[in-house]
N, C-alpha and C positions, 0 to 999 in steps of 0.2 A: 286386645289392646284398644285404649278408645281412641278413634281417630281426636286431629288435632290440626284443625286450618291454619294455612299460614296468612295471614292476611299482612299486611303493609307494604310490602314488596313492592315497587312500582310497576306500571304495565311491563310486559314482555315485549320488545320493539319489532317492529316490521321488517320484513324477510330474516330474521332469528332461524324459524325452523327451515327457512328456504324461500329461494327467490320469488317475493309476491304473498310470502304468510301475511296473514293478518295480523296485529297488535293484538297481545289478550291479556286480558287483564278480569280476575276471580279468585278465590278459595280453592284453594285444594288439599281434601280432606285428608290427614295421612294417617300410619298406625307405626309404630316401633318395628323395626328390625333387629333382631338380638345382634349385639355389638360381640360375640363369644371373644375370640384371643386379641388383644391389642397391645401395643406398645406399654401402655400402664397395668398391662396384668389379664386373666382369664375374666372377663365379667357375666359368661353365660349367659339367660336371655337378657339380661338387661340393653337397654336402646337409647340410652341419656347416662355419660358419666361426669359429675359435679365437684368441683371442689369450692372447697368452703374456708374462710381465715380459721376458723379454730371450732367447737362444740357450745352451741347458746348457754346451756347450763354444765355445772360440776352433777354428776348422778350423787355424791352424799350427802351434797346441800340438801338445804331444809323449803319446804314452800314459802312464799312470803306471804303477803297480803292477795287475795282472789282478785283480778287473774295477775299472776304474779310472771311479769314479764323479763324480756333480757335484752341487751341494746343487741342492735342490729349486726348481722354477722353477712361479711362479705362472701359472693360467692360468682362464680366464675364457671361456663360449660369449656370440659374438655374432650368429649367426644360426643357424636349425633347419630343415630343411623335409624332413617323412618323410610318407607315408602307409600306411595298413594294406593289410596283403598279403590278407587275407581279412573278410569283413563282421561285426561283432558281431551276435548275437541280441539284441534288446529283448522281454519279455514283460510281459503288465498280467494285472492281476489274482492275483498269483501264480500265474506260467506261461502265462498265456491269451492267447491274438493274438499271437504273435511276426511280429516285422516285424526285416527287417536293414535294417543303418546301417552305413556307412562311417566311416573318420575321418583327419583330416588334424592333425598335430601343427606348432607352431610353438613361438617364444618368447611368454611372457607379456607383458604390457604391461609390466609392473613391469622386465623388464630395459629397455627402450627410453624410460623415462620420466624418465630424468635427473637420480633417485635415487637417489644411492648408498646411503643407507639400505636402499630396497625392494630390492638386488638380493641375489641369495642369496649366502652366503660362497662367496669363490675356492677356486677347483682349485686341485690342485698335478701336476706332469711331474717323475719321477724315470729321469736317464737315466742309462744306461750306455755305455760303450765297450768294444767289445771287441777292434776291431781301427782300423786307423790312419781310417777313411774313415766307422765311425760304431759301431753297436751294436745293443743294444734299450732299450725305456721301458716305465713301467708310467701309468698317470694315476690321478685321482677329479676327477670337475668335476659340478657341481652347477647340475642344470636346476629350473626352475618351466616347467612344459609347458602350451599352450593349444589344447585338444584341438576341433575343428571337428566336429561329426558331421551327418553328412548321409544321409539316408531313401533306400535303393535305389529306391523304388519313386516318389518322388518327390522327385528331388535339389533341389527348389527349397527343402525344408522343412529347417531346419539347425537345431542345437543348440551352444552354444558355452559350453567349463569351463573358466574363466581359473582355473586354481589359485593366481597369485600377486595376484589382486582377492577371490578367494573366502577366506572363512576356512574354518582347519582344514585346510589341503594344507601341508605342507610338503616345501623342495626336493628333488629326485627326485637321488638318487647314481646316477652312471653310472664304475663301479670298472671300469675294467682291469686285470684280474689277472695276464691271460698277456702275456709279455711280446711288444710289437710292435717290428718293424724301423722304423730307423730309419737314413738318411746325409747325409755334410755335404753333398758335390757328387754330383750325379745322372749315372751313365755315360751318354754322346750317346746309345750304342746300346740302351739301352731306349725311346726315344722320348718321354718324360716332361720334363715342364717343369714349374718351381718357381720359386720366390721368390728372384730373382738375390742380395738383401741379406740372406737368410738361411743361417744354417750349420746347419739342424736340418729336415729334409725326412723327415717321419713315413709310415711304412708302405711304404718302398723297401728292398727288398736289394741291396746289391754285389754284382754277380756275380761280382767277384773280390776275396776277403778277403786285403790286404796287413798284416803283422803288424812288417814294417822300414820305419821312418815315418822316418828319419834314414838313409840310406845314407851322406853323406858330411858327417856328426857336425858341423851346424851350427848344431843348437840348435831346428831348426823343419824340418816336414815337409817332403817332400821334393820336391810339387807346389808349396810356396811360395817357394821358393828358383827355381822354373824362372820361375816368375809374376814375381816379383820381380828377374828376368836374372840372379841371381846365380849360375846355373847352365843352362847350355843344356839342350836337350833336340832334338838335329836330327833324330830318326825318331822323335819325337812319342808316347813312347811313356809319357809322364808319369813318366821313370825321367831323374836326371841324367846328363848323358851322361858323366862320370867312370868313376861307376856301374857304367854299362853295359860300361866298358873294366875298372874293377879285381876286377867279379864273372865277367867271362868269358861275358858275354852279346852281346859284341861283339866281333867283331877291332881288333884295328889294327895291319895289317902293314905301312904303309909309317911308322910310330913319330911322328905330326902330332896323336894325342890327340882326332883327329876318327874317331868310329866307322866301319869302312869302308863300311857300306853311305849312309852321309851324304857318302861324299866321291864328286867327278865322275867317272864315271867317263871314259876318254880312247875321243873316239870314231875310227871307223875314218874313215880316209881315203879321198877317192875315187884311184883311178888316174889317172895323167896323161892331158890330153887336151891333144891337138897340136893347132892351128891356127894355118893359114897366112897368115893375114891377120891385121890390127890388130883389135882390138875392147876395148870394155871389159867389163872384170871385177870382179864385186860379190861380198862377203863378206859371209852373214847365219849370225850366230852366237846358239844360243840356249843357255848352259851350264844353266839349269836348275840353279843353284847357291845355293841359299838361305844365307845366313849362314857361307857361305864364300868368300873373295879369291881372284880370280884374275886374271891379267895374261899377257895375247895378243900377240904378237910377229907378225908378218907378214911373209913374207918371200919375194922372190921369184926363184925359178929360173929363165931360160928353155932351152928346148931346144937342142939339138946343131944346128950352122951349118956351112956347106962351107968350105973354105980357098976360095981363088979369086978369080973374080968371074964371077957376082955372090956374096958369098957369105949365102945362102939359108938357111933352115932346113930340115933332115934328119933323118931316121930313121935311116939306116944310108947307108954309100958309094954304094950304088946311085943311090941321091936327086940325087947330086951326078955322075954319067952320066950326065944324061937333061936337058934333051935329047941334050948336047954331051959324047961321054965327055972323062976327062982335066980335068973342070973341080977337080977337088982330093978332097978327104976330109972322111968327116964326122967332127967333132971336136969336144969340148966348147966352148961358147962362154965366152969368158975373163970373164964379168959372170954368171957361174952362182954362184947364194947372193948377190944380193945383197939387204941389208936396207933396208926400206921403213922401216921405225920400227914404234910400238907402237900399239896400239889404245886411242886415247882414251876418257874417262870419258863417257857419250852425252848428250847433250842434244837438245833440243827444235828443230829447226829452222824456228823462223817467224819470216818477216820480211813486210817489205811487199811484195814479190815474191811471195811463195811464202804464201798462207794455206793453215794444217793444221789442225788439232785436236791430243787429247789422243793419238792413235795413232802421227804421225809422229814418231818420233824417229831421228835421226843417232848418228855418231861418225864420229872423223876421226883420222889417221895421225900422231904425234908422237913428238917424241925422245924419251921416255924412260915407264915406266906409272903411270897414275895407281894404282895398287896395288905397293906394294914389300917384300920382307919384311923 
């Protein structure tokens, strides 16, 4: 965490830390302490919790004109928790007996007390946009700090400077000047989680700056149209799949408007396999076909049979010598292609017979596909 001076604060007054300290007055560098369970909820490490009037931008607006700004958004610290990276010198006497003290910083009473009077005036978040997914911001928000000090050499002995109880502190400005990142939706692939109902997730970059927020000119961005089904997206690539066919980021060579690498491909078939005896025969099909129709037909061949009697099934004339030559030829059998029907819509099969679960499911052989174009 990067340390963060408090500076404005007025001196520290004489005998503070004890009868005869000296006045001090400097910087003391500090770093975040995770704020984990509080009153407003679990925040884990975080060390600064902020509220804000409302989100600078709508996430399906459109960009405006470069850099496309938004009025100023109030903001407000509601919790603090830092402590110092190195110990303060305390001296008495002008300079004599130095002793180090630690310090731990929070909020003042005065923000937690239910006052709107005692708290300090509101911040303000001036944000920018610079490309469709978010931008930078600048802030000022204004702390009243209550500063813990504690005796290295004996932690039990504590000193405590409510600046917003004490007179003469006034609230400490904490200006960011350089401008920080800022995005509406968080990429999966940095591993980062946020506030699902907000559009404003401060101190993230996009790894990849999109500057075409409209591909296919409908008024709102181009993730909200997929979100909202009014535009597919089947290789998930947060790009309309129009898009992906009129920029030439896709094929589509068989002309169905479905990118090709989203349509099924046709798998190979096994070889025939002859058997000579009855048995039955089960079809499991898995097209692996998300948000595309398709309708299965079934159909069944059988093999080549001898003239004769008996007449058998065969591979080749041979089959049809043996035992007994002269028993005929082998020749296609006259019921070769014949159609079973189609592959019904599957359902659940359980009855009072047969208990399943949620895993069994059926289909069944009918005249015509429950999918037609």
């Amino acid at each position: 965490m990067e340390t963060v001076p408090i500076r404005g604060v007025a001196r520290i007054p004489a005998d503070f830390f004890g009868a005869g300290s000296d006045p001090f007055v400097g910087s003391i560098p500090l770093a975040g302490v995770p704020l984990g369970v509080t009153a407003q909820g679990d925040f884990g490490n975080s060390d600064t919790l902020i509220s804000r009037s409302a989100d600078p931008f709508d996430r399906c607006e459109l960009l405006g004109p470069f850099p496309y700004g938004a009025p100023s958004v109030d903001i407000q610290i509601l919790d603090l928790s830092l402590a110092s990276t190195t110990s303060l010198t305390v001296t008495y006497d002008n300079g004599q007996d130095p002793e180090e003290w630690n310090v731990t910083v929070d909020l003042s009473a005065v923000h937690t007390d239910g006052v709107p009077e005692n708290d300090p005036p509101l911040g303000y978040l001036d944000a920018i946009r610079t490309y469709c997914n978010g931008g930078t911001y600048t802030s000022l928000l204004y702390v009243l700090p209550r500063c813990t000090f504690i005796k290295v050499s004996d932690p039990g002995v504590t000193r405590i400077l409510d600046t917003g109880l004490t007179g003469g502190y006034d609230p400490v400005p904490l200006n960011q000047i350089d401008p920080a990142p800022w995005v509406m939706d968080i990429d999966s692939d940095l591993g980062l989680t946020g506030d699902p109902c907000s559009d404003f997730h401060a101190g993230i970059t996009d790894p990849v700056e999109i500057y075409n927020c409209d591909c296919n000119a409908t008024g709102q961005r181009d993730i909200c149209d997929i979100e909202d089904a009014a535009s597919l997206d089947c290789n998930a690539n947060q790009v309309p799949d129009e898009c992906d066919l009129s920029e030439g980021t896709s094929s589509d060579n068989n002309a169905n408007d479905v990118p090709d690498e989203c349509d099924m491909g046709i798998p190979e078939l096994p070889g025939a396999v002859e058997h000579q005896a009855r048995k039955n025969r089960y079809i499991s099909i898995d097209p692996n076909n998300d948000l595309i129709d398709v309708a299965l037909r079934v159909e069944l061949t059988s093999m080549k049979r001898c003239t004769g009697n008996p007449a058998r099934a065969c591979r080749d004339t041979s089959d049809c010598q043996n035992p007994t030559p002269g028993q005929g030829l082998c020749v296609e059998h006259a019921h070769v292609g014949s159609v079973l029907g189609w592959v019904q819509e599957p359902f659940q099969g359980c009855s009072p017979a047969h208990a399943c679960d949620s895993t069994d499911w059926f289909t069944g052989i009918g005249p015509e596909p429950w999918y037609q174009d």
